[in-house]
NUDO-529917 format. One record per residue (C-alpha): residue number from 1; z, y, x. Coordinates in pm, 1 decimal. Layout:
<drenbas>
(NUM; (Z; Y; X)) ...
</drenbas>
This chain:
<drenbas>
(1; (959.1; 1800.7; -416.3)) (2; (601.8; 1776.9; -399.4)) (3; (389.3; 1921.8; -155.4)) (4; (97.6; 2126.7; -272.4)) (5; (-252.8; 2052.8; -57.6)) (6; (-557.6; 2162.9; -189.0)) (7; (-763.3; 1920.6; 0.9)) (8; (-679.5; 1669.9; -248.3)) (9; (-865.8; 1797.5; -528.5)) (10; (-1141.2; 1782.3; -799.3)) (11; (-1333.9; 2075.8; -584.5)) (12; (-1365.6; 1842.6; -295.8)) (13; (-1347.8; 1499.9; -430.1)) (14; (-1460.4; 1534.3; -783.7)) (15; (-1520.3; 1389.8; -1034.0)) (16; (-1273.5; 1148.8; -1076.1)) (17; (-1022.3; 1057.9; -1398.4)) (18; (-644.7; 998.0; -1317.6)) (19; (-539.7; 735.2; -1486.5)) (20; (-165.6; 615.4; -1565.0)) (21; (-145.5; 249.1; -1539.2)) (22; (253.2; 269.3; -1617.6)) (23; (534.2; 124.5; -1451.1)) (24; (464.4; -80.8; -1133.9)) (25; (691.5; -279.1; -933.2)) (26; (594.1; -324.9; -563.3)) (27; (636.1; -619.3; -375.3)) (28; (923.4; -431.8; -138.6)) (29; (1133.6; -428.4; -420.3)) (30; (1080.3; -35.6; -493.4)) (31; (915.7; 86.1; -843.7)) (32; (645.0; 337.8; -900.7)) (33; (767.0; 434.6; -1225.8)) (34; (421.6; 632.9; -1351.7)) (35; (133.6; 479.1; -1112.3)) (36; (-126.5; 692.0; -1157.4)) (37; (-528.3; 580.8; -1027.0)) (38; (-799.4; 836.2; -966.0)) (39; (-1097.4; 658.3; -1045.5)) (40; (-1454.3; 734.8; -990.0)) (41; (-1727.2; 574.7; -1251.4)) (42; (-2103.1; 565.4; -1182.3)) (43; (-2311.7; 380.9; -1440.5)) (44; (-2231.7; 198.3; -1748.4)) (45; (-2056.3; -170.9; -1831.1)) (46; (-2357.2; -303.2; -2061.6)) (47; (-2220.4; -552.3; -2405.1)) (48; (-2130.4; -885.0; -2202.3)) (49; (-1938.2; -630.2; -1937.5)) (50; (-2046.9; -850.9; -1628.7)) (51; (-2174.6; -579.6; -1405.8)) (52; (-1917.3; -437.2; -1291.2)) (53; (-1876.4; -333.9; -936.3)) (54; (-1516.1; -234.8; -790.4)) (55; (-1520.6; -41.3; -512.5)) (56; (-1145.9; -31.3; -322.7)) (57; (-1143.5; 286.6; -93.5)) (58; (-1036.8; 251.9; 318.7)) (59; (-795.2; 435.0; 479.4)) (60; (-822.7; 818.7; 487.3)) (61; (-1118.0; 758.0; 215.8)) (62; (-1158.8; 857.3; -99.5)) (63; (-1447.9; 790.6; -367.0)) (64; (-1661.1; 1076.0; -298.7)) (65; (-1755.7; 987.6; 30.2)) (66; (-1827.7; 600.1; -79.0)) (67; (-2032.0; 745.5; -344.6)) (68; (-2215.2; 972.1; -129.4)) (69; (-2290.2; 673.0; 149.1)) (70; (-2340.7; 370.0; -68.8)) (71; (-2406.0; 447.7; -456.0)) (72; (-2752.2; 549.4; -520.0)) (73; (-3037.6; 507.7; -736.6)) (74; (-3254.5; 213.5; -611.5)) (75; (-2970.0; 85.5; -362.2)) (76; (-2763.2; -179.7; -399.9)) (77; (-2480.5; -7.4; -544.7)) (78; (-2715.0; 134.2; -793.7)) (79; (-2546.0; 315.3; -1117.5)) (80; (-2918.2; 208.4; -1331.8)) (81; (-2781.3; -121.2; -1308.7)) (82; (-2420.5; -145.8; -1235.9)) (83; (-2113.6; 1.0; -1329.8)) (84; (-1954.5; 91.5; -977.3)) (85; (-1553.2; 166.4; -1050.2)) (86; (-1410.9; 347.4; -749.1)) (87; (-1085.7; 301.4; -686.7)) (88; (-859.7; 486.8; -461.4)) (89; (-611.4; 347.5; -311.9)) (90; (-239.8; 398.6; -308.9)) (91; (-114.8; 658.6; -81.4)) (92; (-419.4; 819.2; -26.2)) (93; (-375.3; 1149.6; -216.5)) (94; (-593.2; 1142.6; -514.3)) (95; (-346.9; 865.7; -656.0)) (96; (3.8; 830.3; -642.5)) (97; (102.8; 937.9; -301.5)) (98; (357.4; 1068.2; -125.5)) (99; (283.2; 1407.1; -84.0)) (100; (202.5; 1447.6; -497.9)) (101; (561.9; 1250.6; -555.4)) (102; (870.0; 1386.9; -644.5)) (103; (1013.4; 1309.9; -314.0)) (104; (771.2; 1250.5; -26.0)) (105; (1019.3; 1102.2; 223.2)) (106; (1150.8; 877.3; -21.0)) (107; (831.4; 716.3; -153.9)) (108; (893.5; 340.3; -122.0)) (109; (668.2; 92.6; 89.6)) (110; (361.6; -7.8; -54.1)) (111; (159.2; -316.1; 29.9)) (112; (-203.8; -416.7; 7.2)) (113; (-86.2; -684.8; -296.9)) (114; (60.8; -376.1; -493.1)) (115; (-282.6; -186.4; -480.0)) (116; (-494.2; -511.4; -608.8)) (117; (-215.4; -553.1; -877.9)) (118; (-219.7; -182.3; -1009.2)) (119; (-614.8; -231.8; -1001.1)) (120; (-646.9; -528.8; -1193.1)) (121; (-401.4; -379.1; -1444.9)) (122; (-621.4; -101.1; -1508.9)) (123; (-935.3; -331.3; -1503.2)) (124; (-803.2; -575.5; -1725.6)) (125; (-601.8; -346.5; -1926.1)) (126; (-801.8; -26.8; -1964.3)) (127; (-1158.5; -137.2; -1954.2)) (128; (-1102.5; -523.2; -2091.8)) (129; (-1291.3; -649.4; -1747.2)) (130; (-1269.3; -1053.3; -1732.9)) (131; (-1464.5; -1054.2; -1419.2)) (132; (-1631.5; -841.6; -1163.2)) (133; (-1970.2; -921.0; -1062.5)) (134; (-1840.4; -785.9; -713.5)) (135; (-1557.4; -639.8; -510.2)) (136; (-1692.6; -515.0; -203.5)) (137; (-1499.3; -262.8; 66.6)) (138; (-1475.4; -165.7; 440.3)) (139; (-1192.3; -161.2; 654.7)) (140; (-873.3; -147.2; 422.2)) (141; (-1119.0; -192.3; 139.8)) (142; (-1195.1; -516.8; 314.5)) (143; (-872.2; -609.3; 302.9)) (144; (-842.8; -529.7; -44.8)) (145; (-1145.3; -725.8; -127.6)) (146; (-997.8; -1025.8; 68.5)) (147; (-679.5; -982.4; -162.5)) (148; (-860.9; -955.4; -456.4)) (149; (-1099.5; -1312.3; -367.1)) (150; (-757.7; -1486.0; -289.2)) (151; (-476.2; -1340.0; -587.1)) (152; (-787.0; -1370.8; -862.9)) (153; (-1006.8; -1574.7; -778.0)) (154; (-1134.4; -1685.9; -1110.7)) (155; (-1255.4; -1277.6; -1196.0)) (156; (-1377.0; -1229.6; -839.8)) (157; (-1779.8; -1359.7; -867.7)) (158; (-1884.1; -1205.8; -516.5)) (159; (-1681.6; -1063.1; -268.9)) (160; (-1775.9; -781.9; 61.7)) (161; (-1560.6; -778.7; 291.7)) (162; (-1719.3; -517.0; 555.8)) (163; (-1511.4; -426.1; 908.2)) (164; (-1238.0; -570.0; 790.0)) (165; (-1014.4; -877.3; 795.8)) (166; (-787.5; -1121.6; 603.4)) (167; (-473.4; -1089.6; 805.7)) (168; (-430.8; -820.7; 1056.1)) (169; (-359.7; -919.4; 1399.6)) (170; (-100.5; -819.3; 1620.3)) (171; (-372.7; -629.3; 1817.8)) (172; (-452.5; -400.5; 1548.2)) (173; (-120.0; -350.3; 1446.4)) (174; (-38.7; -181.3; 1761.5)) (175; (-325.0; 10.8; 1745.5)) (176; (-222.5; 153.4; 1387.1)) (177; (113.9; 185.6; 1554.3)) (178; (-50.1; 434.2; 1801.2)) (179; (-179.6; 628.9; 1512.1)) (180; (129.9; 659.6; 1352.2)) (181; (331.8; 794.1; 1653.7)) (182; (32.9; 1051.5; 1702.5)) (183; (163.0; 1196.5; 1386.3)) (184; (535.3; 1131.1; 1380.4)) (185; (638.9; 1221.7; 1757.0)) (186; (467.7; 1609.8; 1689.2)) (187; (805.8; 1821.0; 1622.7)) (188; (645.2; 1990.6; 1338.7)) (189; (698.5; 1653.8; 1156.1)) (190; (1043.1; 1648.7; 1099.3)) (191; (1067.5; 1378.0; 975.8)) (192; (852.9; 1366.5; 738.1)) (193; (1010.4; 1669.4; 575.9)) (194; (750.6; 1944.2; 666.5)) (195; (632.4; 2196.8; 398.1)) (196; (251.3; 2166.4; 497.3)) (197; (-10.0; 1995.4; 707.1)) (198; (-9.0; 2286.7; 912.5)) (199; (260.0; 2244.8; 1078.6)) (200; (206.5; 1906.7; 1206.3)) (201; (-153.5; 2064.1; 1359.6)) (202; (-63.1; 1904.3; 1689.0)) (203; (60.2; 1564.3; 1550.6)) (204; (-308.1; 1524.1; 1364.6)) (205; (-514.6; 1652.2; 1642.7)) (206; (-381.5; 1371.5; 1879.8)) (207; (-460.4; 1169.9; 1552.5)) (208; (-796.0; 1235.1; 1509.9)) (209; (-848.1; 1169.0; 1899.5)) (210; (-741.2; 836.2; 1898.5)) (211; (-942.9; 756.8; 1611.2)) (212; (-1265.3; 907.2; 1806.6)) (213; (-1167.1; 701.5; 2099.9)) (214; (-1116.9; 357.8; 1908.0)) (215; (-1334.0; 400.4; 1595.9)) (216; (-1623.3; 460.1; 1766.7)) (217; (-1782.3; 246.4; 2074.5)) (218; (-1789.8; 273.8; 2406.6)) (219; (-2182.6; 240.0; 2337.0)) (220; (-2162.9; 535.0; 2107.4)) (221; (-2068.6; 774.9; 2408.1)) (222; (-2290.8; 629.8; 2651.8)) (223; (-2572.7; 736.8; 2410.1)) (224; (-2474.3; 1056.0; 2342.6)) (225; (-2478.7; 1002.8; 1952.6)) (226; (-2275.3; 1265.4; 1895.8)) (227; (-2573.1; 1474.4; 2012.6)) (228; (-2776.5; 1322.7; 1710.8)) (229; (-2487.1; 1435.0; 1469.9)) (230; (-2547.2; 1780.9; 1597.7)) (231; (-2260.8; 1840.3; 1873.4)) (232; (-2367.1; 1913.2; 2191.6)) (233; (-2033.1; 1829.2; 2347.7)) (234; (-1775.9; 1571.8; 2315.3)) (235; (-1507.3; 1850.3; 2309.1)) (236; (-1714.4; 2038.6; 1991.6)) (237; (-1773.0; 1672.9; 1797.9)) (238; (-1351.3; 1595.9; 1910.0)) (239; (-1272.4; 1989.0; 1780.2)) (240; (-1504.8; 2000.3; 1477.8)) (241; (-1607.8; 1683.9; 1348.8)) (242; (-1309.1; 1449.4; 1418.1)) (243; (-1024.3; 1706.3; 1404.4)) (244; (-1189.0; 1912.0; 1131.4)) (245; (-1194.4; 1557.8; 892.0)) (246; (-808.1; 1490.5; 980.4)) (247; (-639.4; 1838.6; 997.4)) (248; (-630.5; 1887.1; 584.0)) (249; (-466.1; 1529.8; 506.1)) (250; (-104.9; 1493.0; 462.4)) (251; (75.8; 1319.3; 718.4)) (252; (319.3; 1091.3; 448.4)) (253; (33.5; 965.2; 288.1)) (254; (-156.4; 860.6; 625.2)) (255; (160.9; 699.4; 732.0)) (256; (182.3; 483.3; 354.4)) (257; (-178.4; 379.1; 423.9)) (258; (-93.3; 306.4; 813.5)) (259; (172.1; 73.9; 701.0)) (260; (-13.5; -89.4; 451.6)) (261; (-329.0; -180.7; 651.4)) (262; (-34.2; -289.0; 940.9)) (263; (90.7; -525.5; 733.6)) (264; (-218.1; -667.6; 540.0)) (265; (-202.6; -1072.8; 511.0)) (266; (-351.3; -1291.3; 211.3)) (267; (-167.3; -1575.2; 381.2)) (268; (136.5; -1435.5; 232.9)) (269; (48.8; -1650.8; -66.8)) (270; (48.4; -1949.3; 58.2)) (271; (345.6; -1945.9; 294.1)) (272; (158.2; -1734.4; 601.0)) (273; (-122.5; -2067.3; 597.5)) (274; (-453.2; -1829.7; 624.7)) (275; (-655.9; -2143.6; 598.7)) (276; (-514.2; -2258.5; 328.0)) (277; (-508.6; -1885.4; 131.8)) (278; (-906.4; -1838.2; 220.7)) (279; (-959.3; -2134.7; 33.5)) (280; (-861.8; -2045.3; -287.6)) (281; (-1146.1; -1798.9; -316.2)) (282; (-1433.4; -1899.9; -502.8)) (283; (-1641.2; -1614.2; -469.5)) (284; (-1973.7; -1628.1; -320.0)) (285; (-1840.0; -1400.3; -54.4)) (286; (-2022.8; -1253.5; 299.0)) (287; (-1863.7; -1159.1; 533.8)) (288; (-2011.3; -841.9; 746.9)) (289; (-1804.1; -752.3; 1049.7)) (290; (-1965.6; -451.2; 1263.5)) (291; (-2065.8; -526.9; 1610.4)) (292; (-1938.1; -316.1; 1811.5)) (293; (-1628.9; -241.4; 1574.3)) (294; (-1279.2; -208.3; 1791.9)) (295; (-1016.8; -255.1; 1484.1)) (296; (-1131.2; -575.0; 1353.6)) (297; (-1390.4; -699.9; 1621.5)) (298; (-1668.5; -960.5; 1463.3)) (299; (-1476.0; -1230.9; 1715.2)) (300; (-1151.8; -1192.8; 1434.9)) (301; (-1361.6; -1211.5; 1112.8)) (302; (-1554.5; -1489.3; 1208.6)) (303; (-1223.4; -1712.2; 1267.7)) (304; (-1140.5; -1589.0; 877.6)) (305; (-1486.9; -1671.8; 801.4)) (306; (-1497.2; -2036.1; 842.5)) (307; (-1211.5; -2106.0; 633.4)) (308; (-1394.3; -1964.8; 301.1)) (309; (-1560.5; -2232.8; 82.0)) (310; (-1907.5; -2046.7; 42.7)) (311; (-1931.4; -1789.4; 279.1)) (312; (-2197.7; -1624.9; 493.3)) (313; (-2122.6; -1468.5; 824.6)) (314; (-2336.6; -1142.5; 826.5)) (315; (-2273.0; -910.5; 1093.8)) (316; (-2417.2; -554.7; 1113.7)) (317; (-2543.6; -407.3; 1430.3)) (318; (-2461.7; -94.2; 1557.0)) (319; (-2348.4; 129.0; 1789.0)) (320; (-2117.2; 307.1; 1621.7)) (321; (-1802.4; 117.3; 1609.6)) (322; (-1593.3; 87.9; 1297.4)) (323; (-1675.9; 433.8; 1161.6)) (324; (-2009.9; 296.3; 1112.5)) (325; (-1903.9; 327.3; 816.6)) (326; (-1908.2; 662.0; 753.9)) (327; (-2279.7; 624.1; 673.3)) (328; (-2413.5; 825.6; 1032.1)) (329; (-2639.5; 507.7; 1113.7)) (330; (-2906.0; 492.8; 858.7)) (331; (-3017.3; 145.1; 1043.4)) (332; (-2641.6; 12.8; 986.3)) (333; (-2660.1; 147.5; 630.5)) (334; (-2971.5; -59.3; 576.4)) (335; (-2834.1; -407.1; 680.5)) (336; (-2533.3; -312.4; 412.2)) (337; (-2791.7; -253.6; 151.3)) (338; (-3041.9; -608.5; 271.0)) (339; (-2664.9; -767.2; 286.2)) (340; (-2554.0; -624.0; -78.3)) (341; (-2918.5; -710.9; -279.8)) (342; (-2900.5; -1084.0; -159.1)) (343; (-2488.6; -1125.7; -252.1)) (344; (-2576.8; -959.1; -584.0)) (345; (-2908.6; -1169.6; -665.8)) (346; (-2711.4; -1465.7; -556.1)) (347; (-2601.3; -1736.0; -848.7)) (348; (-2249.1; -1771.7; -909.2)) 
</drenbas>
């Protein structure tokens, strides 16, 4: 039975259109009989439709706070000149999910491949898209991005991967693993089978604390940025700012997107050869690893890097670790943009 959480609305991530792409078989062998894709739409697809922009959504994301950091007139992702197609992911609670599925506990494993699949059908399908002037994304939108470059490369004319990498490495798989036991070890969990995100409080809390220790930097405390975002302790930024974002998600569908970005690989492809999967794309693609980022460290997307036909390594300082991309470093924000204008204004 379906779990009813009003965080996952129109109210707070509006507007959006849910769209039923049909029946879609997942790479596990399970089925999603009615896949259903909330998609966000900012500008118009002019005659030729070759500005189009897809935007895949990261982990805990959805398209309202993408829009609200990166779509803008007179930025890159500008809706004047682009039609920027939000898409969120799988799992995440505007689409299919577990907690809006008949059976929550039962919802069947979904992988990174299955998301780029039920996105091209709708692109292809619903809008009659041959080709995307760009798929750009951070974190598991990176990986979606990379997926996207690599399964269609012919549609694929520039590619963004940002904080985010091909094939997930062992390191950050324990780290997501860490995340995941937060949430599951809290008795209030029960296996999965709780009746709201309230009662797994405790399981979320120790959640959101591991993602302030490891999304962030160790440069990020030292500077007191939290100060500059208007907490004047760590414990009232932990309480109010890191708990407060967690504590209305639904535990399922954090655990569908954990495994997911666990278990993300292009080199699946091509027989677990990364080099050889990288090469297929034929995107103009850059590559834009954070600095100081702790999940996917610039060291691990520079070894993807130089396995991509024509690529440009383009990594973004800051200070704020991996949630960087949340859009609180106006400085990081402008690289993104700098970054974005030359990919788009390159030929392809």
């Amino acid at each position: 039975m379906a779990i009813d959480n009003p965080y996952y609305s129109q109210e707070n991530h509006g507007p959006y259109e849910l769209i039923d792409i049909g029946r879609l078989e997942l790479e596990e062998g399970g089925v999603l009989e009615r896949c259903k894709l909330a998609v966000a739409m900012h500008g118009k697809l002019n005659a030729a439709k070759d500005n189009a922009i897809l935007v895949p959504t990261w982990y805990s994301g959805t398209n309202k706070l993408l829009e609200q950091v990166y779509t803008g007139k007179g930025r890159a992702l500008d809706p004047d000149r682009y039609c920027i197609i939000i898409v969120n992911q799988i799992g995440n609670g505007l689409s299919t999910s577990p907690h809006n599925s008949d059976d929550p506990v039962a919802f069947p494993k979904v992988r990174i491949g299955d998301d780029v699949r039920a996105q091209h059908k709708l692109l292809t399908e619903r809008f009659g898209l041959s080709s995307l002037a760009l798929v750009v994304g951070g974190s598991m939108g990176a990986q979606q991005t990379y997926e996207w470059a690599v399964r269609y490369p012919d549609m694929v004319k520039r590619a963004a991967p940002i904080a985010g990498t091909a094939k997930n490495t062992e390191h950050d798989f324990l780290f997501t693993e860490t995340l995941v036991d937060a949430i599951t070890t809290d008795p209030g969990f029960k296996a999965g089978r709780y009746a709201s995100s309230a009662e797994v409080a405790d399981g979320l809390g120790r959640h959101a604390k591991m993602w302030t220790v490891m999304g962030w930097s160790t440069e990020f405390f030292k500077e007191g940025r939290h100060k500059l975002l208007g907490f004047e302790t760590m414990q009232l930024f932990v309480d109010n700012f890191m708990k407060g974002y967690f504590a209305p998600m639904d535990p399922n569908d954090l655990l569908a997107m954990a495994w997911k970005w666990q278990r993300g690989d292009v080199s699946r492809h091509t027989g677990g050869d990364l080099r050889a999967a990288l090469q297929r794309i034929k995107a103009k693609t850059f590559v834009m690893p954070i600095t100081s980022d702790m999940f996917f460290p610039p060291s691990d997307c520079r070894n993807e890097w130089r396995f991509i036909p024509d690529a440009e390594f383009r990594p973004i300082e800051s200070i704020d670790g991996h949630l960087a991309l949340f859009g609180v470093d106006p400085n990081a924000l402008a690289q993104i943009d700098r970054n974005l204008n030359d990919l788009l204004a390159a030929k392809v």
